[in-house]
MARVO-555520 format. One record per residue (C-alpha): x, y, z. Coordinates in Angstrom, 2 decimals. Example, Ala and Ser with C-alpha at 12.3 -4.5 7.8 and 13.67 -1.06 7.14 Angstrom:
BEGIN
<loba X="12.30" Y="-4.50" Z="7.80"/>
<loba X="13.67" Y="-1.06" Z="7.14"/>
This chain:
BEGIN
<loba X="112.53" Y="34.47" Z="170.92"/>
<loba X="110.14" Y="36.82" Z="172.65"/>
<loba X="113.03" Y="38.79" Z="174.03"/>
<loba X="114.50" Y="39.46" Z="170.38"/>
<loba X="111.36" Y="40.28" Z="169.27"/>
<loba X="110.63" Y="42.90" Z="172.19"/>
<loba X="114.41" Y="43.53" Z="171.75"/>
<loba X="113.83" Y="44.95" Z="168.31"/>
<loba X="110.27" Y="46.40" Z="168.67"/>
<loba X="112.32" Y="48.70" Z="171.27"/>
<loba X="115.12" Y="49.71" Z="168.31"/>
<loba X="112.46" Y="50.13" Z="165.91"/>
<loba X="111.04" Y="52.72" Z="168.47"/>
<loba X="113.98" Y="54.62" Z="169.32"/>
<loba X="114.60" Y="55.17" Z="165.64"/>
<loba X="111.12" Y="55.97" Z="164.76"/>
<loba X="111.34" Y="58.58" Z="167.74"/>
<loba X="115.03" Y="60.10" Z="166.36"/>
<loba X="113.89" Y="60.62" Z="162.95"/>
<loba X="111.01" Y="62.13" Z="164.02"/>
<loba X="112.52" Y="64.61" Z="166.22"/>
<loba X="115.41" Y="65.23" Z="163.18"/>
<loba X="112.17" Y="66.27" Z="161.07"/>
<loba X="110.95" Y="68.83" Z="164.12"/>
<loba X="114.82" Y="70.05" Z="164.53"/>
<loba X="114.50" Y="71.19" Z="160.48"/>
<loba X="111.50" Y="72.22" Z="160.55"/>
<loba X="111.88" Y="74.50" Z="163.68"/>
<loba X="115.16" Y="75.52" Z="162.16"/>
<loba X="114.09" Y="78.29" Z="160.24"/>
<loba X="112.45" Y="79.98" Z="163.57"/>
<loba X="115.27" Y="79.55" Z="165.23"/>
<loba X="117.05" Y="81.68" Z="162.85"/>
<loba X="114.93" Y="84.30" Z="162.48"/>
<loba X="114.65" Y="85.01" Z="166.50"/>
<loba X="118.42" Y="85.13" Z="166.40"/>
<loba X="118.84" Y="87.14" Z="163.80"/>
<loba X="116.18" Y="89.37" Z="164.95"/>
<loba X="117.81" Y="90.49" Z="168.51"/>
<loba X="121.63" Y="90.36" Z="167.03"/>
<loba X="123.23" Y="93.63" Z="166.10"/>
<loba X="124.66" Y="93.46" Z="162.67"/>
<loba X="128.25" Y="93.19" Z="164.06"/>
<loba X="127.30" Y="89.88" Z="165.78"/>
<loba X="125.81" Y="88.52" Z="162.58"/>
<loba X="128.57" Y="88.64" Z="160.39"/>
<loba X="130.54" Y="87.37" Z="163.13"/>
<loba X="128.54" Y="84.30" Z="164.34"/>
<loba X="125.86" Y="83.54" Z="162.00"/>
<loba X="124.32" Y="81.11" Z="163.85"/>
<loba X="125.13" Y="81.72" Z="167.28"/>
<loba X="122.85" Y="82.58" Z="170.11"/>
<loba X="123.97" Y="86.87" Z="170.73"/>
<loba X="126.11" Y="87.67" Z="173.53"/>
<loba X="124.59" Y="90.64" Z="173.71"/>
<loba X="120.23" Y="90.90" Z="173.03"/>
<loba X="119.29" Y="93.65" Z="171.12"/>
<loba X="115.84" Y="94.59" Z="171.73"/>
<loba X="116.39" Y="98.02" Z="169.35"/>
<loba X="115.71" Y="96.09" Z="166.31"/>
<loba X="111.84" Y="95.12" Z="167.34"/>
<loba X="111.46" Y="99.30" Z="167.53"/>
<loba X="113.53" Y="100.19" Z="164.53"/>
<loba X="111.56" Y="97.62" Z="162.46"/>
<loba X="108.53" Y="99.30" Z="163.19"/>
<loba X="109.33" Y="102.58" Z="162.75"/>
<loba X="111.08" Y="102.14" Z="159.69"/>
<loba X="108.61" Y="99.85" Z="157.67"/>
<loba X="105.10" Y="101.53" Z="159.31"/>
<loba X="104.34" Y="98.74" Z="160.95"/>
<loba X="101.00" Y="99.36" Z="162.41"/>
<loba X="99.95" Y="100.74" Z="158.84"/>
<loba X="101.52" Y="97.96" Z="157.25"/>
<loba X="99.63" Y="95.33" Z="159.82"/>
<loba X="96.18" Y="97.54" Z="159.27"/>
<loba X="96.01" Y="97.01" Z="155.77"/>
<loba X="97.00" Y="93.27" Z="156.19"/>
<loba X="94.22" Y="92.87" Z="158.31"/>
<loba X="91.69" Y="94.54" Z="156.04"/>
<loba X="93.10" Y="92.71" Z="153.06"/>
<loba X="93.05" Y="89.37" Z="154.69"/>
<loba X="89.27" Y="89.75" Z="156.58"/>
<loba X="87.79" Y="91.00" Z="153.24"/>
<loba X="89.11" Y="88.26" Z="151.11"/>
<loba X="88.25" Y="85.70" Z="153.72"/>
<loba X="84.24" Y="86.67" Z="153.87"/>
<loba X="84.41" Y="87.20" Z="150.17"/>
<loba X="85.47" Y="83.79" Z="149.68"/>
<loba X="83.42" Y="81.96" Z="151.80"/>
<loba X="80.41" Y="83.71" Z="150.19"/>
<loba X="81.49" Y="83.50" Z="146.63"/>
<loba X="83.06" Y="79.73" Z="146.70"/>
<loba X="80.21" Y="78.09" Z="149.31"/>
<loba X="77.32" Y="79.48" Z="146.88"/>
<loba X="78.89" Y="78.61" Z="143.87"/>
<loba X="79.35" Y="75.24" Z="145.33"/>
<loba X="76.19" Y="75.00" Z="146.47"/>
<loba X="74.31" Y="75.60" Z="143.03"/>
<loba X="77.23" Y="72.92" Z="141.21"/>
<loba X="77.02" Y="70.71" Z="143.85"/>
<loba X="72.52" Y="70.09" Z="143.71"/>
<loba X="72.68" Y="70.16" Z="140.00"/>
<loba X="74.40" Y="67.90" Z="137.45"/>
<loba X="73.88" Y="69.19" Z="133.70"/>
<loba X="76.87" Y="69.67" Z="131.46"/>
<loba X="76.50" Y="73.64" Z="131.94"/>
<loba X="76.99" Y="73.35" Z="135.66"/>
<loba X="79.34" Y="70.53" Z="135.60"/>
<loba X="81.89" Y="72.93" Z="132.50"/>
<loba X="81.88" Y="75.62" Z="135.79"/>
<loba X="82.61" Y="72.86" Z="138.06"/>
<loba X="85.85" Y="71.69" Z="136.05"/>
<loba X="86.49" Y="75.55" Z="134.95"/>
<loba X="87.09" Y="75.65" Z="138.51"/>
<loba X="89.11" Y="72.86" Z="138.91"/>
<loba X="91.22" Y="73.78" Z="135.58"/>
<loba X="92.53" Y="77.19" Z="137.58"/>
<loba X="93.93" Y="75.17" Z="140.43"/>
<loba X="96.68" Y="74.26" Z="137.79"/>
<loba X="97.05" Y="77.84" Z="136.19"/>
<loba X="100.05" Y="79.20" Z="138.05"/>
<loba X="99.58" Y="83.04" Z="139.25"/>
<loba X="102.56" Y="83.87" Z="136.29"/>
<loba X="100.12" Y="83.44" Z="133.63"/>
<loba X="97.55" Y="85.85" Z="134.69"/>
<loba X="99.53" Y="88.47" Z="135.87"/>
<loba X="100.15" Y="90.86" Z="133.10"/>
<loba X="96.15" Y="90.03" Z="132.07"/>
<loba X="94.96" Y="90.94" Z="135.63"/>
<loba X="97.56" Y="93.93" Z="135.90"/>
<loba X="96.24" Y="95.40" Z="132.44"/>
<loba X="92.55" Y="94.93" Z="133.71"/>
<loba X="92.54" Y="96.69" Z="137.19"/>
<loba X="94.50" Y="99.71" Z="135.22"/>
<loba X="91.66" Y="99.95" Z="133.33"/>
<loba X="89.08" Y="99.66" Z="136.53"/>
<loba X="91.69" Y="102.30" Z="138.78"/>
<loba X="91.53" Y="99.14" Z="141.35"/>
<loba X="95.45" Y="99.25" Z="141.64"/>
<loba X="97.29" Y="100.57" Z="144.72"/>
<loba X="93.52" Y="99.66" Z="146.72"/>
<loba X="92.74" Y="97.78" Z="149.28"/>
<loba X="89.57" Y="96.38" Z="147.37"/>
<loba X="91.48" Y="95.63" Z="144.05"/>
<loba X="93.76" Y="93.78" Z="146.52"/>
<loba X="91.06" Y="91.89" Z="148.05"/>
<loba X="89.14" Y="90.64" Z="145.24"/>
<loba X="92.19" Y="89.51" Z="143.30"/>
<loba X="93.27" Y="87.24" Z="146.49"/>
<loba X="89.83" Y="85.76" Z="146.49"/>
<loba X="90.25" Y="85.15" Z="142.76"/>
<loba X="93.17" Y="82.74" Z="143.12"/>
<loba X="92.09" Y="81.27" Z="145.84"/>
<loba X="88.06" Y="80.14" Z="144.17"/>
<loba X="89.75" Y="77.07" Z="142.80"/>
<loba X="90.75" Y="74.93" Z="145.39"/>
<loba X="87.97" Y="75.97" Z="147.92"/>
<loba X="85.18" Y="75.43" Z="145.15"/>
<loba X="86.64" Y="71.87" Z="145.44"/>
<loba X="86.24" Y="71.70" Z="148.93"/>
<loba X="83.03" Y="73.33" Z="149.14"/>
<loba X="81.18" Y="70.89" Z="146.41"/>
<loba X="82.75" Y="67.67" Z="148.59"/>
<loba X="81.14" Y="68.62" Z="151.50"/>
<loba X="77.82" Y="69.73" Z="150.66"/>
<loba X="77.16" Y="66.80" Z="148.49"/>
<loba X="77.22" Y="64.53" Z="151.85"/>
<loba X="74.24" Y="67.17" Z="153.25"/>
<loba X="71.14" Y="65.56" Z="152.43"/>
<loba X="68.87" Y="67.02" Z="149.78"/>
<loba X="65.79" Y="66.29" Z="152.23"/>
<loba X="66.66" Y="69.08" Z="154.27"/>
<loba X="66.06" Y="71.80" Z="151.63"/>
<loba X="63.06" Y="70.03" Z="150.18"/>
<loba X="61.31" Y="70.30" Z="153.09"/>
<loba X="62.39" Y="74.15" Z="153.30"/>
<loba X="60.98" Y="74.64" Z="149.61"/>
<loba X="57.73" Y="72.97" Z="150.09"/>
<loba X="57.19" Y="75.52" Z="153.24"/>
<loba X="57.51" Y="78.80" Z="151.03"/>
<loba X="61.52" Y="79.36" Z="151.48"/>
<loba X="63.06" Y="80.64" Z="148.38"/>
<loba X="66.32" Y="79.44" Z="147.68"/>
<loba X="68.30" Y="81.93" Z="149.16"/>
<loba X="66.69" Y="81.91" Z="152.40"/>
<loba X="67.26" Y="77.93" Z="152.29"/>
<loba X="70.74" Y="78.30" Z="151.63"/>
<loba X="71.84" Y="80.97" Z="154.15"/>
<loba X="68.93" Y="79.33" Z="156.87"/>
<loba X="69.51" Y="75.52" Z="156.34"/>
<loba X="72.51" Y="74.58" Z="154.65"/>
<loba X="74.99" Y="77.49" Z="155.22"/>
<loba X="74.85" Y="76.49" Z="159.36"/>
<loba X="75.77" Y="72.93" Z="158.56"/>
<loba X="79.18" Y="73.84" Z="156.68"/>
<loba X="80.35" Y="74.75" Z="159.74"/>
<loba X="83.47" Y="72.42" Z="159.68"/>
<loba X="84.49" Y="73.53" Z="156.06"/>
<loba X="83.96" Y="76.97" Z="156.94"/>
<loba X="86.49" Y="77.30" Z="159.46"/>
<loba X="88.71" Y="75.45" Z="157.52"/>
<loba X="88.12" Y="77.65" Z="154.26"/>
<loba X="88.53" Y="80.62" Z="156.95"/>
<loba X="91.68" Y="79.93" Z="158.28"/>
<loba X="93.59" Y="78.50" Z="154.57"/>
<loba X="92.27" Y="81.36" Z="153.30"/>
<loba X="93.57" Y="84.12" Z="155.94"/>
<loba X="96.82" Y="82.30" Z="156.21"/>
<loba X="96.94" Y="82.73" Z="152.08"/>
<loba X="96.00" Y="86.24" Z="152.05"/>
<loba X="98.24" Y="87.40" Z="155.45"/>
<loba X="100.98" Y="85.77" Z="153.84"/>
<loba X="100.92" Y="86.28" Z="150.35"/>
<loba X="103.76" Y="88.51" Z="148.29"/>
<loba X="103.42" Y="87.63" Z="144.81"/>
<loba X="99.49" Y="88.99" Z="144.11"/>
<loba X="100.25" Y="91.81" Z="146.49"/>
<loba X="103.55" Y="93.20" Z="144.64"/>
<loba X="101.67" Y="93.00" Z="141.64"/>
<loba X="98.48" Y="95.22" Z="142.59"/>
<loba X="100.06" Y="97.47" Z="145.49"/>
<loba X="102.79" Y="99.93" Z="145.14"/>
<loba X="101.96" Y="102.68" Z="147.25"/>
<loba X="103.56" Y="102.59" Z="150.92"/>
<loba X="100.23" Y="103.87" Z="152.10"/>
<loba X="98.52" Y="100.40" Z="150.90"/>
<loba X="101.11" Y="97.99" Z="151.65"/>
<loba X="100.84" Y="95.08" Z="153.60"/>
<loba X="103.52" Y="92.92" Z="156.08"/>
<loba X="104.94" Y="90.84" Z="153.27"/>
<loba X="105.71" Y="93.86" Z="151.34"/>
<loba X="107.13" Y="96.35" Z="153.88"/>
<loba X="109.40" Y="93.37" Z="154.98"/>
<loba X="110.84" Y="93.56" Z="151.59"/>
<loba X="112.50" Y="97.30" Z="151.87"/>
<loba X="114.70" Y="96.05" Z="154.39"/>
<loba X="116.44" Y="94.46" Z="151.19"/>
<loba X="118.09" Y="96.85" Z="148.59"/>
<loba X="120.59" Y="96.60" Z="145.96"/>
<loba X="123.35" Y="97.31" Z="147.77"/>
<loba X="122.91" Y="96.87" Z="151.19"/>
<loba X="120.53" Y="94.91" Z="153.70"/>
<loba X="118.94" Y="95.15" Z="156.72"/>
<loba X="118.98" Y="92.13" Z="158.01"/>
<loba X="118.82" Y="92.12" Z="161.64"/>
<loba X="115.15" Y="94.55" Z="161.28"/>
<loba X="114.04" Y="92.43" Z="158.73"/>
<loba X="114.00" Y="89.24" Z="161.01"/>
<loba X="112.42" Y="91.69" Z="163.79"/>
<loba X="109.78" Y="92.55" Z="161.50"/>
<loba X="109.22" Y="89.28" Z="160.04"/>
<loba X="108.44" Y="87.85" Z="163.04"/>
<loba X="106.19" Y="90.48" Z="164.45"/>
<loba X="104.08" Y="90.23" Z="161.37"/>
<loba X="104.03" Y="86.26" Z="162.30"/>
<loba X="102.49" Y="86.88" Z="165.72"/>
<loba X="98.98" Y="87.74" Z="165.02"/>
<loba X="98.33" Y="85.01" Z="162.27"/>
<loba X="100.37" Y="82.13" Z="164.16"/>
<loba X="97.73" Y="83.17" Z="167.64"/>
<loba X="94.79" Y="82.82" Z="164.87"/>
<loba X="96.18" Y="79.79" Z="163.09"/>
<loba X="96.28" Y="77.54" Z="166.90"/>
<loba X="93.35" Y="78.71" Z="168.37"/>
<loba X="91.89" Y="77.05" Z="165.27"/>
<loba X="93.92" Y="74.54" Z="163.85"/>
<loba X="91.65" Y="71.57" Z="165.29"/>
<loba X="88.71" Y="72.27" Z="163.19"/>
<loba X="91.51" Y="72.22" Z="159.92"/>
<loba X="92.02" Y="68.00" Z="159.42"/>
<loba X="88.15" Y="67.37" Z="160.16"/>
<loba X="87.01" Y="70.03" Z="157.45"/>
<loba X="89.09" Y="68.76" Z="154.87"/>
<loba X="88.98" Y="65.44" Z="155.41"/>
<loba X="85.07" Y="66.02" Z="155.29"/>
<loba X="85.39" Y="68.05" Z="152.05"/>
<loba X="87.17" Y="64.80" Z="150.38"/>
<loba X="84.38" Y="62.80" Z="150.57"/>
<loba X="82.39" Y="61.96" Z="147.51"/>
<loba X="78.61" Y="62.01" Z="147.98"/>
């Protein structure tokens, strides 16, 4: 008996252990594909698809960044996405802060507003938003860019946010306001330190949103000299022919910087959330 049991304990295992690395294998796919298309010459790639190259081509790395600006390209990305990331811990963690420590039915309509624009896909406020920063000259800018990221992005954080700071105790800032601090200095003094946790975890969805985001930015950009990574990888493909082969090279330049960001501080992204979900 014990032996069948251990006997199938071990098959369980071993199948638990295959499927899971079948899910890594698809998942890791995709980069697989992209470094092998991005050191293939185009001859090789219409030859073997898939293949590993015979032959490296290093020439597409340089070509890709000639040809698409890159250092331009990964200038404004970095303004755009460090701009929208301070602007929405700011905006969403004070907001949250002021919903969160009060409960009346005018706070508590912002609070669901909020939550209400979580299911309002970007489609829907395109041409409203497009129309609007023609009016304010904030197209083709960085700033227009940067405030219109932070503005899809309110939503979901503001959610966060309001989780987390109603498990801070209210004691804390009492004691502040008794001693002569005004609100703001008991915000930015006392409670803005202790969402540590959901402000790296705000910091890095949000600079992963922004650094990667095509649809907001093809709306608002459409000068070259404004243009971020996602949208100079897009030239490579035109109506008639593609570059392939620089595209991949450029694609996974532009991933470099964000992926060295993303795991020096992925740990502090499950406890943050997880914190964030809790109900106080």
């Amino acid at each position: 008996m014990n032996t069948s049991v251990s006997s199938n304990r071990k098959w369980s295992r071993t199948i638990r252990i295959a499927f899971l690395y079948a899910v890594a294998l698809v998942f890791l796919f995709p980069f697989y594909v992209a470094i092998v298309y991005s050191i293939k010459t185009p001859v090789e790639t219409a030859e073997n698809p898939l293949g590993f190259p015979m032959h490296v081509s290093w020439g597409n790395y340089a070509d890709a960044i000639v040809a698409s600006n890159f250092f331009q390209a990964l200038r404004n990305s970095m303004i755009a996405t460090a701009g929208t990331v301070v602007l929405t811990i700011l905006v969403c963690s004070m907001a949250a802060y002021v919903i969160s420590r009060n409960s009346n039915r005018f706070y508590n309509f912002f609070y669901f507003l909020f939550m209400s624009s979580i299911m309002l896909p970007f489609q829907v406020l395109m041409f409203p938003l497009y129309k609007t920063w023609v009016d304010l000259h904030f197209l083709n800018t960085l700033h227009g860019l940067v405030v219109s990221l932070t503005g899809v992005q309110i939503g979901y954080f503001c959610f966060l946010y309001v989780g987390f700071i109603k498990t801070v105790p209210r004691e804390l800032e009492e004691s502040a306001l008794i001693d002569g601090a005004s609100q703001y200095r008991t915000f930015f003094t006392i409670i803005f330190p202790l969402l540590k946790p959901i402000n790296t975890t705000i910091l890095v969805l949000s600079a992963l949103g922004a650094w990667n985001d095509f649809v907001v930015s093809m709306v608002i950009v459409q000068k070259k000299a404004v243009s971020t990574l996602p949208l100079v990888q897009f030239q490579f493909f035109g109506e008639y022919t593609s570059q392939v082969n620089m595209a991949f090279a450029a694609i996974i330049l532009s991933m470099i910087p964000i992926m060295i960001f993303y795991f020096a501080v992925q740990r502090y992204i499950i406890s943050g959330v997880t914190a964030g979900a809790v109900k106080g």
